[in-house]
C-alpha positions as CSV (number, residue, x, y, z in Angstrom):
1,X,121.2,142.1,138.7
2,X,119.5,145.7,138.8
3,X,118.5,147.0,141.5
4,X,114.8,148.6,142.0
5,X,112.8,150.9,143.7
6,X,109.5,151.3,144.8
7,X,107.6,154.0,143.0
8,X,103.9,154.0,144.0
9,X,101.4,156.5,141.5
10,X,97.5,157.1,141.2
11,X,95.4,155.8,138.6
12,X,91.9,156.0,138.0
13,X,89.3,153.4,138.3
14,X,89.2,152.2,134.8
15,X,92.7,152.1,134.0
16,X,93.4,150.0,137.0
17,X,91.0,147.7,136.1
18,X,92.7,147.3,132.3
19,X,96.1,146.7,134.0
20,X,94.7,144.3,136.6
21,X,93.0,142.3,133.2
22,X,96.0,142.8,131.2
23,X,98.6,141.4,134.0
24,X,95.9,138.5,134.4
25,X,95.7,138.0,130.8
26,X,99.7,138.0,130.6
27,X,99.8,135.9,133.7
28,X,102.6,138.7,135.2
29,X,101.9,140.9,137.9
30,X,100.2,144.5,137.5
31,X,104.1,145.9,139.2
32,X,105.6,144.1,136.2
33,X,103.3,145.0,133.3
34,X,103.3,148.9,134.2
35,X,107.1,149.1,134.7
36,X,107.2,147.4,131.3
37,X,104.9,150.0,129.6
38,X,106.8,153.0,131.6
39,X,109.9,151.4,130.5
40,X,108.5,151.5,126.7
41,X,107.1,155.2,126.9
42,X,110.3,157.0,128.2
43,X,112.1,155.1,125.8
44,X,110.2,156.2,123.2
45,X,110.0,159.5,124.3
46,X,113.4,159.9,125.0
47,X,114.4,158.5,120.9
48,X,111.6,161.2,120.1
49,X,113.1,164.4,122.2
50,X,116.8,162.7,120.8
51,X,116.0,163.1,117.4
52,X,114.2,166.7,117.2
53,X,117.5,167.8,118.7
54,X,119.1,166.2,116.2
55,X,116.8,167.8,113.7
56,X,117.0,171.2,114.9
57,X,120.6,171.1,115.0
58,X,120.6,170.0,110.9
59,X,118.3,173.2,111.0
60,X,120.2,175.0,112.6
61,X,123.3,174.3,109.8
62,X,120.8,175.6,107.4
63,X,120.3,171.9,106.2
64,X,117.0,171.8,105.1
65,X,115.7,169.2,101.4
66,X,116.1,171.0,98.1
67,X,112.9,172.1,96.4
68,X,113.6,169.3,94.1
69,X,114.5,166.7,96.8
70,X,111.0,167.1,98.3
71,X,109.3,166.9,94.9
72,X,111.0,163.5,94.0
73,X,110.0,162.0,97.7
74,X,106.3,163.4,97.1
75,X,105.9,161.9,93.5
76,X,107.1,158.7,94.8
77,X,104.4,158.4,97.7
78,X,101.6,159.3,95.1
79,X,103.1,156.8,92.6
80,X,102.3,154.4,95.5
81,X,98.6,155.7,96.3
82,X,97.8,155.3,92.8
């Protein structure tokens, strides 16, 4: 089992009282629903940061889309708005 910590963190009036109704809502407790939605943001963030690295390194190799390569992918998206 992992272990855990105690983190404690301000939060202002109104967002208290959505994580309070939320938790209720979910029948969980308010600890469990905000380490769930911190758990979900540095996750995300951290796939974000993770793959502007990545594309800055292609960059950096000078691999960039043809002229040509971005004209087919446009054309296709407006094919699909039409």
């Amino acid at each position: 089992m992992s272990r855990s910590s105690l983190v404690s963190l301000r939060l202002d009036a109104k967002l208290k009282k959505q994580l309070e109704r939320l938790s209720r809502t979910m029948n969980r407790s308010r600890s469990f629903v905000a380490a769930e939605a911190i758990r979900e943001y540095v996750a995300l963030n951290e796939w974000q940061i993770e793959e502007i690295k990545a594309g800055l390194a292609e960059a950096d190799r000078g691999e960039f889309a043809t002229e040509k390569d971005v004209k087919h992918v446009l054309n296709k998206w407006k094919r699909r708005g039409s």
